[in-house]
SEVEXVEX-184068 format. One line per 4 residues: their letters; for each residue x, y, z of C-alpha. Coordinates in steps of 0.05 Angstrom, whole numbers, plus 5000, padded with zeros to 4 digits. Example, Ala and Ser with C-alpha at 12.3 -4.5 7.8 and 13.67 -1.06 7.14 Angstrom:
AS> 5246,4910,5156; 5273,4979,5143
// end
This chain:
XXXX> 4434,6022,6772; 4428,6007,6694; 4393,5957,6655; 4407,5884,6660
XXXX> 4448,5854,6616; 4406,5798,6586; 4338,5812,6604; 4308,5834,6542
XXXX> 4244,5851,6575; 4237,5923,6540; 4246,5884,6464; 4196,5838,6478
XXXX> 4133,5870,6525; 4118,5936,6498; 4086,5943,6429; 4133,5983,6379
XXXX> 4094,6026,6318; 4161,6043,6281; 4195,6004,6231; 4250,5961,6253
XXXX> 4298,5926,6212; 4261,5851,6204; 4196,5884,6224; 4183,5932,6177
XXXX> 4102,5952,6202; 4136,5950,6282; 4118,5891,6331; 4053,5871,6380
XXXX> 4060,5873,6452; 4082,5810,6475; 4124,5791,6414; 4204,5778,6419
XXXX> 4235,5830,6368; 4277,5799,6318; 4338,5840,6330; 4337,5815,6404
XXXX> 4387,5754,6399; 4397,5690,6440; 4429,5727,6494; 4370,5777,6498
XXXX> 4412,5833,6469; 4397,5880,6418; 4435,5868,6345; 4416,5943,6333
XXXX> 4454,5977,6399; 4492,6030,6364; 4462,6025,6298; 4434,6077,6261
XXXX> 4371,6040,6242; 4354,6026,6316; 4282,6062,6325; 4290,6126,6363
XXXX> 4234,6099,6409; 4288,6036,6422; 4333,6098,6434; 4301,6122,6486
XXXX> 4278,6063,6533; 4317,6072,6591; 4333,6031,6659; 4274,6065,6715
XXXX> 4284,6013,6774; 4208,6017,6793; 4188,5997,6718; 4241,5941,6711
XXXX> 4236,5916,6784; 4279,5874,6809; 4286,5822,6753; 4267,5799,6682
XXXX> 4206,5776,6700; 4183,5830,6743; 4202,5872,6696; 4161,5841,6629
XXXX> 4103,5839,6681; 4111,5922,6694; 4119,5925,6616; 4068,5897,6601
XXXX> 4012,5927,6639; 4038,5989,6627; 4027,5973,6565; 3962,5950,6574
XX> 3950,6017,6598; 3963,6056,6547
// end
């Protein structure tokens, strides 16, 4: 499987600590990144300036579940977590 086209969930539930382009100190858990547009798709796929912590998020079915809003519920308490 790969990651859902449209879901968004890993741009909005997890906190980010590196800069981003729009969000220069990073973003809270919880909050929609600005580079996530109104289809829930990142402006910064392929970009350089994408954080190498954007990067790395990848698809893991048990984290995203089945769908979006399984998976910002996952996100977020692992997030809560940690």
């Amino acid at each position: 499987m790969s990651c859902r086209a449209g879901c968004g969930a890993c741009c909005i539930a997890p906190s980010i600590s590196s800069p981003i382009p729009g969000m220069p100190q990073g973003k809270p858990a919880g909050t929609r990144c600005v580079q996530l547009d109104e289809h829930n798709l990142c402006r910064l796929f392929g970009d350089p300036r994408r954080p190498l912590v954007c990067h790395r998020f990848d698809y893991d079915p048990d984290l995203c579940g089945a769908n979006r809003s399984e998976a910002l519920e996952n996100i977020a308490i692992l997030e809560a977590s940690t």
